[in-house]
C-alpha positions as CSV (number, residue, x, y, z in Angstrom):
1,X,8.7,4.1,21.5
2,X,7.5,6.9,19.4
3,X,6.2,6.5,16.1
4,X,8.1,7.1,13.2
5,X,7.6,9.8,10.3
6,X,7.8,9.3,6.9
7,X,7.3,13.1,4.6
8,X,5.4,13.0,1.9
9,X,6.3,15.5,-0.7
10,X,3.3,18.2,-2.1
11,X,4.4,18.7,-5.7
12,X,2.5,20.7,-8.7
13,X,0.9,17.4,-10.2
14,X,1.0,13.7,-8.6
15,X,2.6,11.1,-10.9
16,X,-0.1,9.9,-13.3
17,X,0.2,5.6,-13.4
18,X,-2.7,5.1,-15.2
19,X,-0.8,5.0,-18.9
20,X,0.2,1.5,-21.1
21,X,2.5,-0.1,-21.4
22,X,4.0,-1.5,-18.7
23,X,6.7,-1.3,-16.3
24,X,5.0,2.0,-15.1
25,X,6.3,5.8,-14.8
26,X,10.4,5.9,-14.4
27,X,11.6,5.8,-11.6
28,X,13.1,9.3,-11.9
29,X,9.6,11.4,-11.9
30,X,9.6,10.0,-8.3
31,X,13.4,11.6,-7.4
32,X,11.7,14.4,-5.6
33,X,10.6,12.3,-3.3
34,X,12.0,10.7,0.3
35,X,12.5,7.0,0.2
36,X,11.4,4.6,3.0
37,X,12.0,1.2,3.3
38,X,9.3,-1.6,4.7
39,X,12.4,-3.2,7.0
40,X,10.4,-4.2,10.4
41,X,9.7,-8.4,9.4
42,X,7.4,-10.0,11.3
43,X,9.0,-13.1,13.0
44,X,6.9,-15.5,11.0
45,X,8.4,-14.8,7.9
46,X,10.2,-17.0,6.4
47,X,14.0,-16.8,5.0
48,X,12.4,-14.3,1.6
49,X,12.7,-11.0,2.7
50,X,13.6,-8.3,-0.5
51,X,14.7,-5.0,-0.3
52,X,11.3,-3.4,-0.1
53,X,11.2,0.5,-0.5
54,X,8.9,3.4,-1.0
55,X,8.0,7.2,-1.9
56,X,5.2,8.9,-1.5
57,X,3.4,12.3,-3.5
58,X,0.6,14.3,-3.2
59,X,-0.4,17.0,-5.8
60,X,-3.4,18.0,-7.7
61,X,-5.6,16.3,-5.7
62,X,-4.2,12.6,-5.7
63,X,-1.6,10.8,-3.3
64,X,0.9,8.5,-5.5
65,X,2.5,6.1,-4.1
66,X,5.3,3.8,-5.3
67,X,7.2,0.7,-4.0
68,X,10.4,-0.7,-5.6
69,X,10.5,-4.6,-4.6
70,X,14.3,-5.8,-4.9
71,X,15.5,-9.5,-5.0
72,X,12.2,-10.9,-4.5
73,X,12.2,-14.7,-4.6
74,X,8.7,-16.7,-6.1
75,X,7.3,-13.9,-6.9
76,X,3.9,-15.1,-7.3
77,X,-0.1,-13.1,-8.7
78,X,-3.3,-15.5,-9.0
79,X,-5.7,-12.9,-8.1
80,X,-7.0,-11.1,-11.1
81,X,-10.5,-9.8,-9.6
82,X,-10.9,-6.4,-7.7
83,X,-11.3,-6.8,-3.9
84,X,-9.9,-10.5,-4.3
85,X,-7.3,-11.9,-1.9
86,X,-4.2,-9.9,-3.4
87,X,-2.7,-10.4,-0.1
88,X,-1.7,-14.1,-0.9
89,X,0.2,-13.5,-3.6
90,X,3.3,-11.2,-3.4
91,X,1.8,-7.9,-2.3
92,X,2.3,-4.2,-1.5
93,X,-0.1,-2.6,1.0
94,X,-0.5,1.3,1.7
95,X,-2.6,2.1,4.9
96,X,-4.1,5.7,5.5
97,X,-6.1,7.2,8.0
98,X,-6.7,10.9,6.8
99,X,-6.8,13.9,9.7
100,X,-9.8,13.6,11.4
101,X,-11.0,10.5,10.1
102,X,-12.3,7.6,12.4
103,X,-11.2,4.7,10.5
104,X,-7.9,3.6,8.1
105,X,-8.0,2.9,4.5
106,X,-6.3,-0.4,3.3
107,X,-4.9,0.1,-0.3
108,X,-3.1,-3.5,-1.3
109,X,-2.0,-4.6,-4.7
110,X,-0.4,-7.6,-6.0
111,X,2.5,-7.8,-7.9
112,X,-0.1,-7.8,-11.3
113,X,-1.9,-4.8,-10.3
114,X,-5.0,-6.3,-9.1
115,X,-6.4,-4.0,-6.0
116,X,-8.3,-5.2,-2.8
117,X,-9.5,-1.4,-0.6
118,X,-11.6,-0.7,2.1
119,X,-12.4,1.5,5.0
120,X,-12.5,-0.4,8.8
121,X,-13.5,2.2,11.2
122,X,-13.3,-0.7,13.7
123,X,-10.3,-3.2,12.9
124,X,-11.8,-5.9,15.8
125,X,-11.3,-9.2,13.7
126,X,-14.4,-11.3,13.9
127,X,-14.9,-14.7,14.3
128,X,-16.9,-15.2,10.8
129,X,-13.8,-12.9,9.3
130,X,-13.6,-9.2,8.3
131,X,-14.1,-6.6,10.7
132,X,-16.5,-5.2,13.6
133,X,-16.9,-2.0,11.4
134,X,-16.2,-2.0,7.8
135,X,-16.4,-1.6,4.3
136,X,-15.4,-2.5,1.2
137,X,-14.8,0.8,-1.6
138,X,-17.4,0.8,-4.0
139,X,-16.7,-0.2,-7.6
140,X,-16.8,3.8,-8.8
141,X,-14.4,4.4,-6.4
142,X,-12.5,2.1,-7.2
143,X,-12.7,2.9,-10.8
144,X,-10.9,6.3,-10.0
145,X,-7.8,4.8,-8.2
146,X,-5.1,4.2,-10.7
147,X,-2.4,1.3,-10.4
148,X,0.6,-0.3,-12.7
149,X,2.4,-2.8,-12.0
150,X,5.8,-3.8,-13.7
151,X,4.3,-7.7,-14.5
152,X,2.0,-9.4,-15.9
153,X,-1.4,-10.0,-14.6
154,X,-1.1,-13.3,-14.1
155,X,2.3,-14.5,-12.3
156,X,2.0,-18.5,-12.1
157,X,4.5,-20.0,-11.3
158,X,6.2,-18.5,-8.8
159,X,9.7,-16.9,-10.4
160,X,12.0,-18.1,-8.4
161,X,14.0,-14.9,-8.9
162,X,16.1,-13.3,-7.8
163,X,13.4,-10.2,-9.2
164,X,12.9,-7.0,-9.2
165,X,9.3,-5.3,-9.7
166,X,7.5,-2.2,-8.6
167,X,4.1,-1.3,-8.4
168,X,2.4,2.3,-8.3
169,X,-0.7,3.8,-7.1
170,X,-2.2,6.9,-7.5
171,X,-5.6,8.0,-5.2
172,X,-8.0,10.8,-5.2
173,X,-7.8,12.8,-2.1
174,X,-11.7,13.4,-3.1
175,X,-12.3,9.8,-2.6
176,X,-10.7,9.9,0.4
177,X,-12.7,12.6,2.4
178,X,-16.2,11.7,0.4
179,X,-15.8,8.2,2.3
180,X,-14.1,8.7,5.3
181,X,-16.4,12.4,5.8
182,X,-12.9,14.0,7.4
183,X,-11.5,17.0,5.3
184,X,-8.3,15.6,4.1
185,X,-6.1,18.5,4.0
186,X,-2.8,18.7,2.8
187,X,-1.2,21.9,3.7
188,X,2.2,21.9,4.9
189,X,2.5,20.7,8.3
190,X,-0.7,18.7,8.1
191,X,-0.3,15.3,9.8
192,X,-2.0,11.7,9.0
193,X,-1.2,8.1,9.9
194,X,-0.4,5.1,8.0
195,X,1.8,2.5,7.3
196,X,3.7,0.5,4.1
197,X,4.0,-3.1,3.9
198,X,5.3,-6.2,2.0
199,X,3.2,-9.6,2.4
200,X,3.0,-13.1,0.2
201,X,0.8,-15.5,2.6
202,X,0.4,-18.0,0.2
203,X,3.8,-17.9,-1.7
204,X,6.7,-20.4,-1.0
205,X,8.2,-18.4,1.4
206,X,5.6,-16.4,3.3
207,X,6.4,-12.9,4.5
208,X,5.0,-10.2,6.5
209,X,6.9,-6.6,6.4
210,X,5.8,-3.5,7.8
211,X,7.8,0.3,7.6
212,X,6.4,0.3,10.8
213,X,6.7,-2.1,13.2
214,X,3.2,-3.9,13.9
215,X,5.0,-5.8,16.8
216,X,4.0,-9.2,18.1
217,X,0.7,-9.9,16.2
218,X,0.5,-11.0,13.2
219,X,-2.2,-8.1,11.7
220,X,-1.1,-5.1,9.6
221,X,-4.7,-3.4,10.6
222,X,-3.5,-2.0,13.8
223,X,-3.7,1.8,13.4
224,X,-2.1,2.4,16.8
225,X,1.0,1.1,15.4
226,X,0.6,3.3,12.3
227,X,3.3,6.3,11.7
228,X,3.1,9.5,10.9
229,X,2.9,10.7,7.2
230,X,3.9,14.4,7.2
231,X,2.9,16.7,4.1
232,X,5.8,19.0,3.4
């Protein structure tokens, strides 16, 4: 089955999320951009699974990044320290692997805006946990990658919902080819990978979306299931 494509829009300037207050930019600086939807559920998942979609931006140097969560159910956000297990709570997840770069970057925020990144050049899950070949982002990297979430930091407990939330994310390109060494370009035409994903491990009803379809296992960090992202 081929993979699928997903365009992401070059525009004059990227939306900037890193302004208070809360619920983040309207949704209407986003309209020139296509909308995806993370609709491939893993069949673990439980009975939860909201109307998850996306859009995607890149201009003056930044890729932006928003996800619209729909109807979520126990809606739930414990982690509050960067690189700390976001992906337990109810999360949003944007993979990238640049042109030319040998690994995939894992951007994933929970629905309070705390951020877990990385770059796995080899996704082989160890015994111990993490990976064969990976790294955490520094912290003045992630300094420079902006998020906003719609709630509050904290989310405990669970809503029961139904709710809706979004989250937004906004990343240098210059972090992206300083750690990854590829040239990151951007041009019309130009072709990377990646995927978009919904997850809440440890929430009442765990789930496990994917805008591309990571098939039978159970592990997002599988770039040969990744799609294309096309800049146009």
């Amino acid at each position: 089955m081929s993979a699928p494509v997903f365009p992401i829009r070059l525009v004059a300037r990227a939306p900037d999320v890193s302004a208070e207050p809360r619920p983040g930019v309207p949704a209407e600086v986003w309209s020139a951009a296509e909308e995806g939807r993370v609709a491939a559920w893993h069949h673990d998942s439980g009975a939860v699974r909201p109307d998850v979609r996306f859009r995607a931006l890149c201009g003056c140097g930044r890729i932006a990044v928003r996800f619209d969560v729909r109807g979520d159910r126990f809606v739930r956000s414990v982690a509050t320290e960067p690189q700390g297990p976001v992906w337990k709570d109810s999360c949003v997840e944007f993979f990238v692997q640049p042109e030319g770069a040998s690994g995939h970057f894992n951007f994933e925020i929970d629905a309070g805006g705390t951020l877990l990144s990385s770059y796995i050049v080899d996704s082989t899950r160890l015994p111990e946990g993490g990976f064969a070949d990976w790294a955490p982002l520094p912290p003045e990297w992630m300094s420079r990658v902006q998020v906003r979430t719609s709630l509050p930091r904290i989310v405990d407990p669970p809503i029961p919902g139904p709710l809706d939330w979004c989250a937004e994310i906004s990343i240098p390109l210059e972090l992206l080819a300083a750690v990854s060494g590829a040239s990151c370009r951007t041009s019309p035409g130009s072709e990377w990978r990646g995927n978009f994903f919904h997850c809440g491990d440890e929430t009442p009803s765990p789930r496990w979306g994917a805008w591309s379809d990571v098939g039978e296992l159970l592990d997002f960090h599988q770039p040969e299931k990744f799609g294309v992202l096309r800049f146009v």
